[in-house]
Phi, psi and omega in degrees: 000102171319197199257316181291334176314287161315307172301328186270329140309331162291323204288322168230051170287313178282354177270309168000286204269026183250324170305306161322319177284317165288324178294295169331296186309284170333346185254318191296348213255333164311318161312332203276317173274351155303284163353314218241286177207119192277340146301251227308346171300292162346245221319314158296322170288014162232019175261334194270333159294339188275283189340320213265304157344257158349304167306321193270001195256346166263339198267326167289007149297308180306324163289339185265181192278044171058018185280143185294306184328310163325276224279272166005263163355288179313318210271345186287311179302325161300314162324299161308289156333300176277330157346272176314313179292317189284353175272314195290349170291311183309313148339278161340290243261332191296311195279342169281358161291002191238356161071054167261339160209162169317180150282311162334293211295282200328325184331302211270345185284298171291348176297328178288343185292299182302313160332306192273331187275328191274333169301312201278317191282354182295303172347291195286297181285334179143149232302312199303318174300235253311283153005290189315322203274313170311336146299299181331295179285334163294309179316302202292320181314293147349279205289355183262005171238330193226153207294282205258085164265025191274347124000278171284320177338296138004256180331310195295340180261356179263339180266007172262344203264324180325304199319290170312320168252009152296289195316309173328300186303323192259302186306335188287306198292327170294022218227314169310000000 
């Protein structure tokens, strides 16, 4: 493995995982604002869908060989992907307007909505979206049985990203 080769594997290992650290951060403080108030939660999980949209669309950039066809490709599958999300959020968010649940339930309906498009979109770009999507649906799971889970939420996004860059670390030395 040449030396530029290498670099480049580091490098973008660190936007990977800095993208891991923000989506994680961006989600607690969504939990964090749902809890407190679930309208302005609406508004952030469909701000965040753009966000999560953007993240996966540098990382699946970052993965292809930089051909404009590529990127073309990336933008329509994304696009597309995070679309269907955000109507089905939209959806959601609709049908709690008609008072068939609460707000709280819409909360946690959409954190499984984001869950499940971030899980799948992980599938196609990488395992670290996925990680992400899989915090997600734990939280909404968590925050629907117990008041104050933002605690263990917490542990848990600090022990994935710890996770991560252990695995990092060890693919790197097995590698030597």
């Amino acid at each position: 493995m040449s030396e530029d080769t290498l670099f480049t594997e580091k490098r973008k290992f660190q936007i990977e995982e800095g993208i891991l650290v923000l989506l994680l951060a961006l989600s607690m403080t969504g939990i964090g604002i749902t809890d407190y108030s679930p309208a302005d939660g609406y508004v952030y999980w469909l701000i965040m869908i753009i966000i999560f949209a953007i993240s996966a669309m540098i990382i699946a950039w970052l993965q292809s060989k930089h051909k404009a066809s590529d990127i073309k490709h990336i933008l329509r599958e994304q696009t597309l992907h995070w679309g269907v999300s955000m109507l089905i959020v939209a959806a959601a968010f609709s049908i709690q307007q008609t008072d068939v649940f609460d707000e709280k339930s819409a909360g946690i309906v959409i954190l499984l909505i984001l869950s499940l498009s971030t899980i799948l979109d992980g599938i196609r770009i990488g395992w670290r979206f996925s990680l992400v999507g899989i915090f997600l649906g734990v939280c909404a799971v968590m925050t629907s049985f117990m008041q104050q889970a933002i605690w263990i939420e917490l542990l848990t996004a600090i022990g994935i990203v710890a996770m991560t860059i252990l695995w990092e670390v060890w693919q790197y030395k097995r590698q030597l």
